[in-house]
C-alpha positions as a printed NumPy array, in Angstrom:
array([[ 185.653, -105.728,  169.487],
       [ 184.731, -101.826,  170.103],
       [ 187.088,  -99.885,  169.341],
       [ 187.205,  -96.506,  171.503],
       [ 187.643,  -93.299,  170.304],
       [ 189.065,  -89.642,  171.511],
       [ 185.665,  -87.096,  171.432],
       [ 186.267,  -84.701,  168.615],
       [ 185.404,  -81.625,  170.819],
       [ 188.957,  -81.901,  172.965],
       [ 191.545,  -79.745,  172.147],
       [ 194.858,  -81.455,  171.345],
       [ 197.636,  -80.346,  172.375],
       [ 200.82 ,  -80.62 ,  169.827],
       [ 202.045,  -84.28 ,  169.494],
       [ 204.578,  -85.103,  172.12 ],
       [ 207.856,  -86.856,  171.063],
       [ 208.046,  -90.261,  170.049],
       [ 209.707,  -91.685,  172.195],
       [ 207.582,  -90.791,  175.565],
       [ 205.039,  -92.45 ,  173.562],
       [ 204.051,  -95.982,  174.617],
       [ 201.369,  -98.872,  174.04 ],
       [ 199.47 ,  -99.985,  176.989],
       [ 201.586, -102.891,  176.692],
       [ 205.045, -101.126,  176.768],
       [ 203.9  ,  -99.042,  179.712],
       [ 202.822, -101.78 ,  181.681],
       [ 206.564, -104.009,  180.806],
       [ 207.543, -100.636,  181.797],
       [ 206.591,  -99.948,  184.778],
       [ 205.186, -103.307,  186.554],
       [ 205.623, -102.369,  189.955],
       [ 203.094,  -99.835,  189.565],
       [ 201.355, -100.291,  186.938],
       [ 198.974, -103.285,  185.992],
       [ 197.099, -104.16 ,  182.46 ],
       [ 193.858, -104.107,  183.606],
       [ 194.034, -100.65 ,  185.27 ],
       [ 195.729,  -99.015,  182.382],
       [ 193.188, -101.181,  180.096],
       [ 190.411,  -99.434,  182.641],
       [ 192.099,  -95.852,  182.433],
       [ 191.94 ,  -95.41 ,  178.681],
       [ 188.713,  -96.999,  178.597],
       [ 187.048,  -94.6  ,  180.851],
       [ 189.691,  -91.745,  179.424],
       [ 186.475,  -88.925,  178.168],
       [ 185.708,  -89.406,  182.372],
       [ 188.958,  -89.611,  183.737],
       [ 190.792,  -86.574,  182.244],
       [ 193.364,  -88.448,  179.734],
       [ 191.763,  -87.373,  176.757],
       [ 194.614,  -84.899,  176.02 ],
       [ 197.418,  -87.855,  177.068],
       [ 196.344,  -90.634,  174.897],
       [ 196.589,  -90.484,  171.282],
       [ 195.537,  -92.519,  168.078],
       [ 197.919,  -94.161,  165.927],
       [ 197.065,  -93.909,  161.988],
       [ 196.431,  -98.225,  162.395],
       [ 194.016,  -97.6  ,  165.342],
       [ 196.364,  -98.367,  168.251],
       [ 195.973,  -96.294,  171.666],
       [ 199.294,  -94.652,  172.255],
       [ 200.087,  -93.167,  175.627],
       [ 202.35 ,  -89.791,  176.542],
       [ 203.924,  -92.124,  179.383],
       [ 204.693,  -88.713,  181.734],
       [ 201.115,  -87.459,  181.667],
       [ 199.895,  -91.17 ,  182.254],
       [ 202.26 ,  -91.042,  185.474],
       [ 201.45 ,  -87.852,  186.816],
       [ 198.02 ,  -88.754,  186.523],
       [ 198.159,  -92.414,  187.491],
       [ 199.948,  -90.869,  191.111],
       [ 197.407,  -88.457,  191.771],
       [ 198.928,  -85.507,  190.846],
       [ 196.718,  -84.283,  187.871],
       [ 192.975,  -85.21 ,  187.149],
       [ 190.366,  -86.252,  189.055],
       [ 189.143,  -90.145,  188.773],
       [ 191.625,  -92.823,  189.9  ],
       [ 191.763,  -96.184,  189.746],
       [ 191.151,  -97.046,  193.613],
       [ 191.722, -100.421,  195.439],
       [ 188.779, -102.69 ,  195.808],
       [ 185.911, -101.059,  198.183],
       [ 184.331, -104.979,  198.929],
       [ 185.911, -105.828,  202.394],
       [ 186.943, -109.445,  202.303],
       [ 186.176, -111.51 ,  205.343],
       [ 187.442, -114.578,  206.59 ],
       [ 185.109, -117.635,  206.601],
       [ 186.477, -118.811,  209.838],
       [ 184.639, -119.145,  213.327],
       [ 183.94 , -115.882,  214.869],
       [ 183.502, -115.38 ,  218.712],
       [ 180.996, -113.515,  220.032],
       [ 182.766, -110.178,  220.505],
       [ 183.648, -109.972,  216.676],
       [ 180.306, -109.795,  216.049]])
């Protein structure tokens, strides 16, 4: 398992409090209308990319904690640049197609 660390060059910003703080797993029972695990798994994955290097921060036992209204802002487009988009592969029916489809 590789375990994926915060570059040491970013600045950090002082330690938000505790209890906007969440796991990937809290913020996903959180919010799971909008939020899914594999896109928040994907966001701090690609977080040096993204722009949530200053948002995410590393527990003393290793485990990714998230300032949850950062992650939000960011998730809806407000702040930051790369988003998790929908799927870009059109998916077509298999079904008979007339002649005008085409």
């Amino acid at each position: 398992m590789r375990t994926y660390t915060t570059p040491g060059k970013v600045p950090r910003l002082p330690i938000p409090p505790t209890s906007e703080l969440l796991s990937k797993e809290a913020l996903v029972e959180r919010h799971p209308n909008l939020l899914t695990h594999l896109r928040v798994q994907w966001a701090l994955r690609n977080r040096a990319r993204n722009g949530l290097s200053s948002v995410v921060y590393e527990s003393k036992s290793g485990q990714l904690l998230v300032h949850e209204p950062e992650f939000i802002r960011w998730y809806l487009g407000l702040t930051g640049r790369s988003k998790p988009r929908a799927s870009r592969i059109v998916h077509r029916s298999m079904g008979p197609r007339s002649l005008q489809q085409l």
